[in-house]
C-alpha positions in Angstrom: 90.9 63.3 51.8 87.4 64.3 50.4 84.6 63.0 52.1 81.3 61.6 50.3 78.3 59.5 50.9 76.5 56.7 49.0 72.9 56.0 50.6 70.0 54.9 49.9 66.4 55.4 52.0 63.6 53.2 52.1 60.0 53.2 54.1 57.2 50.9 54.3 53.9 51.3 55.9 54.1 47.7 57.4 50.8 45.3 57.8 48.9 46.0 60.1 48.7 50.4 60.1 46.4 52.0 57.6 48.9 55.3 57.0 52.4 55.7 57.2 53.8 58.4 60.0 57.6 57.6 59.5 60.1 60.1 57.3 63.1 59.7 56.1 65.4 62.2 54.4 68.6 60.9 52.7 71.1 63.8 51.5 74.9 64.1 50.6 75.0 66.0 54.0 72.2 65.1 56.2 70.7 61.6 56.5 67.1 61.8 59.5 64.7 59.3 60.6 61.8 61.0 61.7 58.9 58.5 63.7 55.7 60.2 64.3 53.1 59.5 66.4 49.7 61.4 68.0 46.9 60.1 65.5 46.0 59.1 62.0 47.2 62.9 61.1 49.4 64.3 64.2 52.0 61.6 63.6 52.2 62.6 59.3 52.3 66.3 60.5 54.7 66.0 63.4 57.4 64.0 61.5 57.1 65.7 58.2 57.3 69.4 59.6 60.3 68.0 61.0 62.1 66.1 57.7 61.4 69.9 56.1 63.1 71.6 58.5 66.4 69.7 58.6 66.4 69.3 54.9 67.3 72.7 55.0 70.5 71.5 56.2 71.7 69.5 53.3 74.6 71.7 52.2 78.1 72.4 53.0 78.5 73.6 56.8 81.5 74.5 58.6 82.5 71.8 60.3 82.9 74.0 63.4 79.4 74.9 63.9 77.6 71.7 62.6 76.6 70.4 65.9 75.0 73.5 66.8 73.3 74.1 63.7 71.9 70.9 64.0 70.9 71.4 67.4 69.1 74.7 66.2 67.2 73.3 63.4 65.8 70.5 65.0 64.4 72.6 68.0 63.0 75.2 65.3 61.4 72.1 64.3 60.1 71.6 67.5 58.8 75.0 67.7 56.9 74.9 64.5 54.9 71.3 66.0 54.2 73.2 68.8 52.7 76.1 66.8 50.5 73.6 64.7 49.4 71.7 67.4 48.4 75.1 69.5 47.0 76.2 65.8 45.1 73.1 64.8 43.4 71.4 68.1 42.8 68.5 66.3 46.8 68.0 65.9 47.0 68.3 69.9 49.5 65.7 71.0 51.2 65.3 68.2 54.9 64.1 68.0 57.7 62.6 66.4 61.4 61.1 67.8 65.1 62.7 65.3 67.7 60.6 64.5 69.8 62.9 62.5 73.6 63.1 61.1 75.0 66.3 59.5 78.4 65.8 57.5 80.3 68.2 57.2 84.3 67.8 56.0 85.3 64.7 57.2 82.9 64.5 60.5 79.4 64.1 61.7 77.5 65.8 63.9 74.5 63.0 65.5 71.3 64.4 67.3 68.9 62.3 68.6 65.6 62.0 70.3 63.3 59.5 71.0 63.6 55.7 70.2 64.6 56.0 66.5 68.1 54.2 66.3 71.6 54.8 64.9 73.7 51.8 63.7 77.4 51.6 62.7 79.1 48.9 60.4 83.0 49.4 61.0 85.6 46.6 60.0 82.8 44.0 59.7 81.1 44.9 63.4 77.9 46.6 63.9 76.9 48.5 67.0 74.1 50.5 68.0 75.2 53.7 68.8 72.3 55.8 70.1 70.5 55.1 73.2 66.7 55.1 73.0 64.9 57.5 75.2 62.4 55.2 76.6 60.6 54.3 79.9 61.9 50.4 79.1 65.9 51.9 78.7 65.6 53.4 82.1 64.6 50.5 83.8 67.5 48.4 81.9 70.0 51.1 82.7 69.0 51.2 86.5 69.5 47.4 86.5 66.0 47.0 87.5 65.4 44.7 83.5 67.6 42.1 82.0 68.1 42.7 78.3 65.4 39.2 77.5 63.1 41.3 80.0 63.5 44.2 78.1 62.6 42.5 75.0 59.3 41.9 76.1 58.3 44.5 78.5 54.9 45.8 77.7 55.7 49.1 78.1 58.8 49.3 75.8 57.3 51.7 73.7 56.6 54.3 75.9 58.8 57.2 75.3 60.1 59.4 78.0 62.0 62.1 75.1 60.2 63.1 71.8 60.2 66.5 69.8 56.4 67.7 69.9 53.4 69.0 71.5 54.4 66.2 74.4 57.9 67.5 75.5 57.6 71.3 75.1 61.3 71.4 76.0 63.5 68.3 74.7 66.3 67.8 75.8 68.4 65.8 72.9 71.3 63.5 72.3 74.2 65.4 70.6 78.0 63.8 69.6 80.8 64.8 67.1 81.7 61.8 65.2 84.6 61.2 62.7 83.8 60.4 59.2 85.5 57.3 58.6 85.8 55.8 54.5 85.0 52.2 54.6 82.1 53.1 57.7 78.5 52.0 56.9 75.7 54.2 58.9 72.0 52.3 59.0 69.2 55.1 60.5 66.1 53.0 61.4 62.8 53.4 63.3 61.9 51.3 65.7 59.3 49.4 63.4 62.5 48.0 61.8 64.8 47.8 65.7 61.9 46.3 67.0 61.7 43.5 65.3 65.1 42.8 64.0 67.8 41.8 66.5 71.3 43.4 66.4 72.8 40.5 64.9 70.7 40.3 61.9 70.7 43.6 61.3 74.7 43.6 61.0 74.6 40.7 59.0 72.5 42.5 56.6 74.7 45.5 56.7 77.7 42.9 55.4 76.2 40.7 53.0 74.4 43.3 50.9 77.1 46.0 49.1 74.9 47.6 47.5 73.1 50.3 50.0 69.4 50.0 48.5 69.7 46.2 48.2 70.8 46.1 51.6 67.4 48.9 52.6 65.3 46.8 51.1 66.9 43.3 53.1 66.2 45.0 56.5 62.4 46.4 55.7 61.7 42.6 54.5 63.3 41.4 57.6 60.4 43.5 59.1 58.0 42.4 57.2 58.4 38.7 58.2 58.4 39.9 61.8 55.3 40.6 61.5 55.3 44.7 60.3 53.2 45.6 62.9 54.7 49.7 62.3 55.9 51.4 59.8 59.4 50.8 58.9 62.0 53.3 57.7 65.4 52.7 57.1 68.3 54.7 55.7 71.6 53.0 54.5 74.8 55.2 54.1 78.3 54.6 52.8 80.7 56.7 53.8 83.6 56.7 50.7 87.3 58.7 50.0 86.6 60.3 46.3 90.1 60.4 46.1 90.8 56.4 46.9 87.7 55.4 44.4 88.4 52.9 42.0 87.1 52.8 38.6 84.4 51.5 37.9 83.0 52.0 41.2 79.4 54.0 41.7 80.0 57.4 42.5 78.1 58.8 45.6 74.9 59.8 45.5 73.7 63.5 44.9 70.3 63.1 44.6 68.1 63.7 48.0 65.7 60.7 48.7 62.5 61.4 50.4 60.4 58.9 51.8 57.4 58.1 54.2 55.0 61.1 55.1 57.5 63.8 53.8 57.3 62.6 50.3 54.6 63.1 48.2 53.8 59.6 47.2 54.0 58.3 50.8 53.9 54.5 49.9 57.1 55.2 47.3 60.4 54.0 48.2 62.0 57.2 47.3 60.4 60.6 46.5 62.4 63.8 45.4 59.2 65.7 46.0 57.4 67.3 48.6 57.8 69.8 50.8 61.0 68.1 52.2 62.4 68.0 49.0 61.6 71.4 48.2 63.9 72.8 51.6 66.6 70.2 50.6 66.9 72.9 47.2 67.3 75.4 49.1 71.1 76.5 49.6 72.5 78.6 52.1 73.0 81.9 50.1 69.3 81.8 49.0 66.5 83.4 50.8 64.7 80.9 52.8 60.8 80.4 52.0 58.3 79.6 54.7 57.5 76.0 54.9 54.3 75.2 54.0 52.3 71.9 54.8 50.6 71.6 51.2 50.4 67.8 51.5 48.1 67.9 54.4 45.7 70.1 53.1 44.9 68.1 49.8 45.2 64.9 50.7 42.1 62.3 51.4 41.0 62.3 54.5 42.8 59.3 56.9 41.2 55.6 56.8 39.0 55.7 59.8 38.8 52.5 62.1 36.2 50.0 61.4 35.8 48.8 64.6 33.3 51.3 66.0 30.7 50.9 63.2 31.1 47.2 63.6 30.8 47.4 67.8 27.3 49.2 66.8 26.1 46.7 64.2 27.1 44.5 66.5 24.5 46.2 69.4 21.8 46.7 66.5 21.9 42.9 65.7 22.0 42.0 69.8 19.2 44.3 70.1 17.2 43.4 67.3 17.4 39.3 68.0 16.9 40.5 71.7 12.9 42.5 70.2 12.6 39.4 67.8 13.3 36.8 70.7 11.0 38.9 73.2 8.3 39.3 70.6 8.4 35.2 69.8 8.2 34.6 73.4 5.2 36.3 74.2 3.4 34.9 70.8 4.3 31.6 72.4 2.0 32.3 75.7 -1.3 33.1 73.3 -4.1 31.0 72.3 -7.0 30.9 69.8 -9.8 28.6 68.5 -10.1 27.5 65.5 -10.7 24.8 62.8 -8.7 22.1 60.7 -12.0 22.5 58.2 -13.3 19.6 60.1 -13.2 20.1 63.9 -13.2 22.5 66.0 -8.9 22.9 66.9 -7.2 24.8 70.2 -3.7 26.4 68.8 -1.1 27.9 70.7 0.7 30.9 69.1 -0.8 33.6 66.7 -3.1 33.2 64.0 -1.4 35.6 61.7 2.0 34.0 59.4 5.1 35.5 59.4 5.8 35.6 55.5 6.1 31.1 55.1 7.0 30.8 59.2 3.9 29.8 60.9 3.4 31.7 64.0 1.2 28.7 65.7 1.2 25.4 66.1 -2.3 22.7 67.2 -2.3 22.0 71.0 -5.7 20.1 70.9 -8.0 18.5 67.7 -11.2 18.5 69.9 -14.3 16.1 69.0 -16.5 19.2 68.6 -17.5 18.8 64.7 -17.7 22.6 62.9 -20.8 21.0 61.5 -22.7 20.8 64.2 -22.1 24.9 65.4 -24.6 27.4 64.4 -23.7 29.2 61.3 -22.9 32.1 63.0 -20.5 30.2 65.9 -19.2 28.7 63.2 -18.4 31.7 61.5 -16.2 32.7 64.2 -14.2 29.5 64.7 -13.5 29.9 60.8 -11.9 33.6 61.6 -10.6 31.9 64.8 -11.6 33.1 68.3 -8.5 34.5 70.4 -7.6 33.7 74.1 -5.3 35.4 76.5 -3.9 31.7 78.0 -4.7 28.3 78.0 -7.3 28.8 80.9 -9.0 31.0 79.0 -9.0 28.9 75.5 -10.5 26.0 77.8 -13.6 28.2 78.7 -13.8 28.8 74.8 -13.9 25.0 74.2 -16.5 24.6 76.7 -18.8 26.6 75.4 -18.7 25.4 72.1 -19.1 22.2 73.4 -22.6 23.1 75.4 -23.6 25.2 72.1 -22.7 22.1 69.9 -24.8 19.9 72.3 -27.8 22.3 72.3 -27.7 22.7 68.4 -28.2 18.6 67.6 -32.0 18.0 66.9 -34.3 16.7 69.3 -34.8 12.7 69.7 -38.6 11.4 68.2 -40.6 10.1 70.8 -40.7 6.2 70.5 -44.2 4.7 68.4 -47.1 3.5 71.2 -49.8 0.6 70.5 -52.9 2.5 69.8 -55.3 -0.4 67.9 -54.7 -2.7 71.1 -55.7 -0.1 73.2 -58.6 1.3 71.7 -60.1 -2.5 71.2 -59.2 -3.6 74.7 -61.0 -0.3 76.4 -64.1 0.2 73.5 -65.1 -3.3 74.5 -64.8 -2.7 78.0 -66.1 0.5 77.6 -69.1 -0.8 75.3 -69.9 -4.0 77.0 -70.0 -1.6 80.2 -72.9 0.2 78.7 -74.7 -2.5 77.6 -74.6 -4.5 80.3 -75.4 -1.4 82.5 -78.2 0.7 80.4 -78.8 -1.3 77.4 -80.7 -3.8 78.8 -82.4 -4.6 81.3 -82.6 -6.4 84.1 -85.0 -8.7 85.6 -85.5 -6.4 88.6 -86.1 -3.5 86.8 -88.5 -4.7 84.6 -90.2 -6.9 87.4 -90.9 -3.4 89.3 -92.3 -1.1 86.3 
């Protein structure tokens, strides 16, 4: 019996992340599901440095030694995170769960770390077949959650096992598993488990033949859950050369990259990369260093927009705060001045702001501008400013009193001067007559 595989890999960024940190490697010999996490550029490092070591792996391998040669590339892998994260501070953190199968001969070898998941379609049944390693699955497997519970724990994310700056010595999930034709393999991240209930997912697995059809199926099913991750997903037929019938696809050869590893990250497949460069790599030819190339010319990761908008947000508070302050206290002034008729007490400031009028007339007193001095009226016309209404009141007074004091005088009322000047010259002359004009018998008798 020869042993081949059909498979297909697939990866989606989801809606709601800016970048995608899932890889995915797809192989005639190694199919790995790589989630990363630890920032914008930790989870693209962690999960890629990891897809390029393993893709070293895609070749034949005694069957013998597979598990441990898995087992030693993935925790090379792990020792070349560390390095970058000790390296590069701003990768501190950084990390990224395995799920990976090795074929070689008729078996597989399984390693796994993390909460990345393993799925098996056999005779029409699908069952999860890896365990994830998370703070959630503890309390399920103690008995202290009820699988509904589990479901929506808060903390179901939270991983207790992960290759990376996090776990400096993992401890991983390894199993020799037959190679069974007719067997369909599904290696997901959790941005595609998480959403997706078993039941679907093997549904999916039956109804679709075709492994990229099928791929794409279960990253849509995703997608109407909401895609709140990225979603990887890796679909693998295992198939007897020797039993295929014509006409039949033959098994794929070609490696499929996808996710950070490739270099097209938002491509469904990518035979590029650095990933793809180990997977060329054979046994019998020298090994070459790998190198991160696609971090170092790549644009720099979408930042968040919710820290510039929290301080526009405070500028705008702050300004309307100054604005609101600044109305207020023009509110408590006062000044005096004219309608071009009267004499006017407004409330406010005399000065416009652009067409908003900064004032508004209080009191239209009876004091006409007329009747002020030129000079007092002079100042009402450029307005005379108070401190408060007390103050403005004094203003008003005065201008009262120095309207009052500006009217001219009354004229004196006319008198009767011809009656009075007959009544007394009479008096007056017949006084003189009769007195010294002539005279009288006495007088004359005695000279």
């Amino acid at each position: 019996m020869s042993i081949a595989l059909r498979y297909a890999a697939r990866s989606d960024v989801g809606l709601v992340r800016s970048n995608n940190q899932d890889s995915g490697y797809a192989g005639s010999h190694l199919l790995v599901v790589a989630d990363g996490m630890g920032g914008h550029a930790g989870g693209d490092v962690a999960s890629s440095v990891a897809i390029g070591h393993l893709a070293q792996l895609d070749s034949e391998t005694p069957a013998s030694d597979i598990v441990a040669t898995l087992e030693e590339s993935v925790l090379e892998a792990n020792q070349e995170i560390l390095r970058r994260a000790r390296d590069e501070p701003q990768l501190r953190g950084l990390g990224t769960t395995i799920t990976a199968m090795l074929r070689a001969e008729g078996k597989f070898a399984l390693a796994h770390i993390g909460d990345s998941r393993a799925y098996l379609l056999r005779d029409g049944e699908a069952t999860q077949i890896t365990k994830d390693h998370t703070f959630v699955q503890r309390l399920l497997d103690e008995g202290r959650l009820t699988e509904e519970e589990a479901e929506r724990h808060p903390q179901r994310s939270v991983l207790m096992r992960v290759l990376g700056d996090v776990d400096a010595d993992p401890e991983l999930d390894l199993s020799l598993r037959p190679a069974h034709p007719g067997d369909r393999w599904m290696l997901c991240s959790d941005g595609l488990s998480g959403l997706v209930s078993l039941d679907t997912i093997g549904a999916a697995l039956t109804d679709f033949e075709d492994p990229g059809e099928c791929a794409e199926e279960l990253i849509q099913l995703a997608l109407k859950g909401g895609g709140p991750d990225n979603i990887t997903c890796i679909v693998a037929d295992v198939i007897d050369l020797e039993e295929l019938p014509r006409g039949v696809e033959a098994p794929s050869t070609t490696p499929q990259i996808v996710g950070s590893a490739a270099r097209n990250r938002h491509a469904p497949t990518a035979a590029s990369g650095p990933a793809a460069k180990a997977a060329a790599l054979t046994r019998e030819e020298p090994a070459v260093p790998y190198e991160d190339d696609d971090f170092s010319s790549e644009e720099p990761p979408r930042r968040s927009p919710w820290p510039v908008l929290v301080v526009m947000m405070l500028l705008i508070a702050l300004l309307g705060g100054v604005l609101w302050a600044g109305y207020a206290w023009s509110q408590r002034q006062f000044y005096v001045g004219t309608d071009g008729t009267n004499v006017v007490l407004y409330q406010g400031l005399s000065q416009d702001l652009g067409p908003i009028s900064m004032s508004e007339p209080v009191e239209v007193t009876d004091i006409a501008l007329a009747d002020l001095p030129e000079v007092t009226r002079q100042q009402v016309q450029s307005t005379i400013t108070a401190s408060d209404r007390s103050s403005a009141d004094q203003i008003i007074d005065r201008l009262e009193q120095v309207s009052i004091s500006n009217q001219p005088l009354p004229a004196p009322a006319p008198s009767d001067a011809g009656g009075a000047s007959d009544s007394g010259g009479a008096s007056d002359a017949g006084g003189a007559s009769d007195g010294g004009g002539t005279p009288t018998p006495d007088e004359g008798e005695g000279t």
